[in-house]
N, C-alpha and C positions, 0 to 999 in steps of 0.2 A: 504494500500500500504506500510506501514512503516510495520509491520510485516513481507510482503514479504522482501521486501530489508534486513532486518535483515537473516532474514532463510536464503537467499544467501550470505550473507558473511562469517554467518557462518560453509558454506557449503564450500567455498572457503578457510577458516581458518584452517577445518578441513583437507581438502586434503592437502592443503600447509605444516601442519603438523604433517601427515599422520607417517613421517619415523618411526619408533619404533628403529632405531639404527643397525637393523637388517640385513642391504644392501637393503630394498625392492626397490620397483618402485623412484626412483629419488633419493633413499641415498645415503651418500659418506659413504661407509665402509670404518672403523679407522683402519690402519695399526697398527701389530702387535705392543705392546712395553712388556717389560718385568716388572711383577707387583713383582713379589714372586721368592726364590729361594725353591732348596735343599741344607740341610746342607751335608758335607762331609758326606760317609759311609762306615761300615768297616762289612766283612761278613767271613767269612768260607767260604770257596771253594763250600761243602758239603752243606750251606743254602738251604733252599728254595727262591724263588725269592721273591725279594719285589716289591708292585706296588706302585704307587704314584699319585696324580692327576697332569696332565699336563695344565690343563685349568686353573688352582691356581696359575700357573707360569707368566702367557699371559694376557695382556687384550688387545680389537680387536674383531672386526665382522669375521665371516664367517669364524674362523684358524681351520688349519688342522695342526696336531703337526707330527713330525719322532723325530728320535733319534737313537745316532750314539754313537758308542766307540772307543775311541782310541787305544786299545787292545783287540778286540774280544776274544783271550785266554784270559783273563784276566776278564774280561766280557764282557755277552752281554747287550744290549739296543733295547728295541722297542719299540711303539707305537699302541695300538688298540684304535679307536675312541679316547678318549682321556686319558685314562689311561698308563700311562711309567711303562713298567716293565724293572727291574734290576737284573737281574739272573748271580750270579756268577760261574764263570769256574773253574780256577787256580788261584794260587799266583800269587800277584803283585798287580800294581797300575796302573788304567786306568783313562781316562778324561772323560764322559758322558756328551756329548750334545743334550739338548733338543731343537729342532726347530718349531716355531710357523709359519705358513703363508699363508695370506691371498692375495687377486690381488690387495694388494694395497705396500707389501713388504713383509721380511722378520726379525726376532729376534730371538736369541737364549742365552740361560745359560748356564750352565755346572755347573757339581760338579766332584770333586774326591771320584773315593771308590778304597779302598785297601782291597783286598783277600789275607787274610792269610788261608794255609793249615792246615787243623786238626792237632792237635798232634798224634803222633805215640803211638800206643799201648803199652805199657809197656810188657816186658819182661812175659811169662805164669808164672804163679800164682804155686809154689812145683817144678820148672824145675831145681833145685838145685842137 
């Protein structure tokens, strides 16, 4: 009988704590908070986009990231699953907000990137 009574507590111990962190059956999912930044960035008009991991920003159950700019000319911002791309436009300096959130709240970062334009091609080569 003392073996049984053991099996069941530890049947009872395990479901109690069953949660893995994950939101499952009876977990409190952690609202987002902010772990990591980006440092500021500076591109060329003309770059290609850079991505960055968004999940390196956040810690929290179950976040779904966006991301926003404060000057779409300027650049833009998105979010796929959790990857931020930064694809520069035009000249100038935007704000890029990254947003983490789960149903338990909401957190977000930002950094600056300034777009400078290419230099101009110099003058043809003999146009003398």
């Amino acid at each position: 009988a003392g073996t049984m009574r053991l099996v069941l507590v530890l049947g009872v111990a395990l479901t109690a704590c069953g949660d893995d962190g994950d939101g499952g059956m009876g977990g409190m999912v952690e609202p987002p908070t902010v772990t990591g930044s980006v440092e500021n960035q500076s591109f060329l008009a003309d770059d290609d986009p850079a991505e960055f991991d968004a999940s390196g920003l956040f810690d929290g159950g179950e976040l779904s990231f966006s991301a926003s700019s404060s000057d779409e000319n300027v650049v833009a911002a998105s979010v796929s699953d959790s990857t931020l791309t930064v694809n520069p436009q035009n000249g100038g300096t935007a704000t890029v907000t990254v947003t983490a959130e789960n149903t338990e709240g909401t957190a977000d970062t930002n950094f600056q990137v300034n777009v400078d334009l290419p230099s101009a091609p110099g003058p043809p080569s003999g146009s003398n």
